[in-house]
N, C-alpha and C positions, 0 to 999 in steps of 0.2 A: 484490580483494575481490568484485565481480561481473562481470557479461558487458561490453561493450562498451553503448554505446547504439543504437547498429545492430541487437546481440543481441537486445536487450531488447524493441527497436520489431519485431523480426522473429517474436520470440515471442507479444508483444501481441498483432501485429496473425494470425497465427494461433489465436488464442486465440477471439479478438472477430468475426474475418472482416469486418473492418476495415482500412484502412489506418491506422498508428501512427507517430507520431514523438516521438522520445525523443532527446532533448538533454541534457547534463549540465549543470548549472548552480551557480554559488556555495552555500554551505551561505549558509541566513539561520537566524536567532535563531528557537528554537523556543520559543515563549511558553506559559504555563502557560492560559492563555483562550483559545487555539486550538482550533476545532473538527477534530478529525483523527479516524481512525481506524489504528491501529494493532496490529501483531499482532507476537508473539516466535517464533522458534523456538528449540527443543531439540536439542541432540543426544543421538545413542544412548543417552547416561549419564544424560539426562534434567536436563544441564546447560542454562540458558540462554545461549544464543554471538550472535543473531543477531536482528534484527529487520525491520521494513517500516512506514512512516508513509506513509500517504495523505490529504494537504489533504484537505478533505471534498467543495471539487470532484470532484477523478477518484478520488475514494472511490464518490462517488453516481454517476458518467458511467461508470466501470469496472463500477461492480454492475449496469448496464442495458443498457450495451453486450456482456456477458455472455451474456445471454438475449434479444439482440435488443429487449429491452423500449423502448417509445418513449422518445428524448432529453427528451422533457417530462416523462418518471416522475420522469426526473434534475432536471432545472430545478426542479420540484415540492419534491421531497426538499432540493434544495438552499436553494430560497426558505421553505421551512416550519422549515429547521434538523432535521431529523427525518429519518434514512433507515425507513421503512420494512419489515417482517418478511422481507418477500420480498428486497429489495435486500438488504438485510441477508446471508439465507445467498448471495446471490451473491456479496456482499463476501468472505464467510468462504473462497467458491470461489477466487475470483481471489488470494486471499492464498495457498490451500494451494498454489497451482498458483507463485506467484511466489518462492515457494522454488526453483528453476531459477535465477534471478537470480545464487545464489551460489554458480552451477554452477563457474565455473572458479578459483574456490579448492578449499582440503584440505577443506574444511568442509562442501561443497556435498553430495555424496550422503548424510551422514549427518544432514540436519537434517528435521523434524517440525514441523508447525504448531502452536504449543502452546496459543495464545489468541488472539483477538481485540477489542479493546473500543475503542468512541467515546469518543473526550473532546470536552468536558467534561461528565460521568456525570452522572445526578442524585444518585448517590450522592454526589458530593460527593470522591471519588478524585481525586489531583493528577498531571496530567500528569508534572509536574516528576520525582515517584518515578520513572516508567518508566523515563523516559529519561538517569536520573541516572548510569547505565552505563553510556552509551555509549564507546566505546573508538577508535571509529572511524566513517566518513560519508560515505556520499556521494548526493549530491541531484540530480536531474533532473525536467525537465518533459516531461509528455507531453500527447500532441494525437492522441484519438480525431477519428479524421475522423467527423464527423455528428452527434457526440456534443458534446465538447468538451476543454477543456484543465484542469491542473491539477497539483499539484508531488510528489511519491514522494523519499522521504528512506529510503535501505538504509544498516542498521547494523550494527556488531558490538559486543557487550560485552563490557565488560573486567574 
């Protein structure tokens, strides 16, 4: 379904120009009051097949290690609950760019970033819909060096 975790820390850490480590770890229970950020992708037909969840940790350490921005933007964002305008399109970046993730499957060259959104919205939107799809999972942590750590859940839906 995706690269290795070697891949992944190898791609991050070019990404970020940073050192990255990426470990696989057990899937945990995704809760409906989880602050996360998440994003789907499309394929060609304009199906949804695929997705990306980032804890809201290395949701905020990923959008600032990004653009170099200070590891306290991230702290900040993190301790207020609230990413930020700016982190935010970085967010949208590092999502469009982590479609590679699901490079060495069939799936990988033809997917598209289709959305991005924080839970839990003020709208009032229930995590639970997104991810009612899921078909498949697999979860790792990663570890911005300078930055910080935090857990990335790749999906496919069925």
């Amino acid at each position: 379904m995706a690269l290795n975790p070697d891949g992944m820390a190898y791609f991050l850490g070019m990404l970020f120009d940073k050192e990255v480590t990426v470990t696989q770890i057990e899937s945990k229970p995704l809760n409906r009051d989880d602050k996360v950020a998440i994003c789907t992708y499309r394929d060609n037909t304009g199906t949804p097949v695929a997705g990306c969840l980032f804890d809201f940790p290395i949701a905020c350490y990923s959008s600032a290690a990004l653009s170099m921005i200070p590891a306290g933007a991230a702290e900040d964002a993190i301790e207020s609950a609230e990413i930020p305008e700016s982190l935010q399109e970085n967010l949208h970046e590092v999502f469009n760019v982590a479609v590679g993730f699901f490079g060495n499957g069939k799936i990988g060259p033809n997917l598209r970033l289709h959305e991005m959104s924080i839970y839990p919205p003020s709208s009032g939107d229930d995590l639970a819909g997104q991810i009612s799809k899921i078909a498949a999972r697999k979860d790792y942590h990663i570890d911005i060096k300078g930055y910080g750590k935090g857990d990335m859940t790749l999906f496919l839906m069925g």
